[in-house]
C-alpha positions in Angstrom: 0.0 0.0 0.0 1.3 3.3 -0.8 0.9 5.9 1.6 -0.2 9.4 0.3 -2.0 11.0 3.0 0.6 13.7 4.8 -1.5 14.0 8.2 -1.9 10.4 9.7 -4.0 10.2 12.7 -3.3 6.9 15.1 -5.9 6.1 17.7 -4.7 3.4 19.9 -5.7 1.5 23.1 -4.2 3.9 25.5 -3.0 6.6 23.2 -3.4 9.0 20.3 -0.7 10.5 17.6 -1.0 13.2 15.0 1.8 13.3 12.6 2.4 15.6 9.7 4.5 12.9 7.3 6.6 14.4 4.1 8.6 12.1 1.9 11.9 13.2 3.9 9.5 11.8 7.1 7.8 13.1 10.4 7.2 17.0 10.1 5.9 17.3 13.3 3.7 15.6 15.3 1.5 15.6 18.7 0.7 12.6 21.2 -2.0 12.9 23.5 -2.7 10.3 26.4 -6.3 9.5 24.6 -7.4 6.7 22.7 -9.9 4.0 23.1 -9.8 2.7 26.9 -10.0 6.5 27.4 -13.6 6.9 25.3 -14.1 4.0 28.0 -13.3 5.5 30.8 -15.4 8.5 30.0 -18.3 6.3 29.3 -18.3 4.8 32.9 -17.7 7.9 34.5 -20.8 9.3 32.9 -22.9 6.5 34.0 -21.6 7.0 37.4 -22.3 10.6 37.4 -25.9 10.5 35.7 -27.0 7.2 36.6 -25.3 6.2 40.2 -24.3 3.2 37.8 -21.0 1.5 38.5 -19.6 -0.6 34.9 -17.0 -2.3 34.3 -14.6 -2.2 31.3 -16.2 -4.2 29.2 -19.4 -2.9 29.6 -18.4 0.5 28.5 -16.2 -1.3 25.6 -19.6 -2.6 24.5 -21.3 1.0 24.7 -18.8 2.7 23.3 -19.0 -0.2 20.3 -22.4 -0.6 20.0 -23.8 2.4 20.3 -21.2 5.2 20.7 -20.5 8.1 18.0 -18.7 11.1 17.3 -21.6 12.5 14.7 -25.6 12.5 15.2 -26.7 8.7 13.1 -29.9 8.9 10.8 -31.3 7.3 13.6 -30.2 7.1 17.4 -29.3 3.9 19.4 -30.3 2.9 22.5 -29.0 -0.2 24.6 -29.3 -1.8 28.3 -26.6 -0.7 30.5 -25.6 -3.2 33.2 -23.6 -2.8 36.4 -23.6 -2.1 40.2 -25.4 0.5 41.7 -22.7 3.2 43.7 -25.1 3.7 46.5 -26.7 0.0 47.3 -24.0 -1.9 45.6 -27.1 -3.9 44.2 -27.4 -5.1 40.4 -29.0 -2.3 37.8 -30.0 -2.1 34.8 -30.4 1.6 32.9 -30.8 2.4 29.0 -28.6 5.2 27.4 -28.7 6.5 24.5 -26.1 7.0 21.5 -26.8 10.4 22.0 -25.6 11.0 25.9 -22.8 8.5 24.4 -22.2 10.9 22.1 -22.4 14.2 24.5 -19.9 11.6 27.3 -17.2 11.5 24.5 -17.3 15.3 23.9 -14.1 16.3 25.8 -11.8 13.2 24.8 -12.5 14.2 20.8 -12.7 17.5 21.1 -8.8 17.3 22.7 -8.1 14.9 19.5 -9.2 17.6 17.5 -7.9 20.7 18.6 -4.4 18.6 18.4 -5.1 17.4 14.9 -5.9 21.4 14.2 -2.5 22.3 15.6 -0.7 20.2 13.7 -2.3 21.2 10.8 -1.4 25.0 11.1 2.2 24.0 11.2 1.7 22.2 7.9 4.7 23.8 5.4 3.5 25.4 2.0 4.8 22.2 0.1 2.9 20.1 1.6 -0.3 22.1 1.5 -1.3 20.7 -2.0 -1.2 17.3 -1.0 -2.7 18.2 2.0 -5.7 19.4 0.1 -5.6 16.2 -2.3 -5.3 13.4 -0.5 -6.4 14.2 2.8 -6.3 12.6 6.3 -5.4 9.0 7.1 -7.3 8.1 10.2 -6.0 4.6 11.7 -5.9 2.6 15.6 -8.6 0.4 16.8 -9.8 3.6 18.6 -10.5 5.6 14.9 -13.3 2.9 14.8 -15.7 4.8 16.8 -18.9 5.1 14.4 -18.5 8.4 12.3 -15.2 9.6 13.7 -13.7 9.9 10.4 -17.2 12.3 9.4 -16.3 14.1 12.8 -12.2 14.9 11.5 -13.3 15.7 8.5 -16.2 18.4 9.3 -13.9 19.9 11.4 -11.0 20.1 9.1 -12.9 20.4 5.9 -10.2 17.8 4.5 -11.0 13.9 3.0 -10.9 11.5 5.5 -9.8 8.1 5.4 -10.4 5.4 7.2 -8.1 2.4 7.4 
């Protein structure tokens, strides 16, 4: 595969890096503590806040997959939250929606963003035009969050690709 995009955006497990590639290699770049155990972590802490709902990992792993988003969706998700309740330390159950999903994840992509922006304003002249043609690789099991790559590219007003 030949790569052709000059901003590539990596969204791991534990971590997120912005680098501004030329063919001589890394122009600058930006690594922020975020990536997809953190869209986690901010799913649970929600719950906790809003719902007195204690989950576990995997629980908010299955949120964040199944109904988690960085755009609206033509039509909004719902799903059964389960874990403990903080107060009784009883089971409960609660639904959420994609959309307080969506709102939960505000601050962690908005951070991504506003890195990938400042990258973006160091971008030299001679790399503007490819910039402009070919875009923004988006990659890391944490780019998979439903319509991140519609998110970047809104923002940026650049192609996005997903890989």
């Amino acid at each position: 595969m030949k790569f052709n995009e000059p901003v590539l955006v990596t969204i791991n497990d534990d971590a997120c890096e912005i680098a501004l590639v030329s063919p001589a290699g890394i122009v600058c770049n930006r690594k922020l503590p975020i990536g997809g155990k953190s869209f986690d972590e901010w799913i649970a802490a929600h719950l906790k806040r809003a719902y007195r709902l204690v989950i576990g990992s995997r629980m908010a792993e299955e949120i964040k997959v199944r109904i988690g988003s960085a755009c609206p969706l033509e039509t909004e998700l719902t799903m059964e939250a389960k874990g403990r309740d903080y107060d009784t330390g009883l089971p409960k159950t609660v639904n959420v929606s994609s959309e307080e999903i969506r709102a939960a994840l505000q601050e962690p992509l908005s951070l991504i963003l506003e890195s990938l922006q400042q990258v973006l304003e160091q971008c030299p002249p001679e790399l503007s035009a490819s910039l402009a043609t070919n875009g923004i690789l988006l990659t890391g099991n944490g780019a998979t969050l439903r319509r991140l790559d519609q998110l970047c590219g809104e923002t940026t007003k650049l192609r996005v690709h997903l890989q």
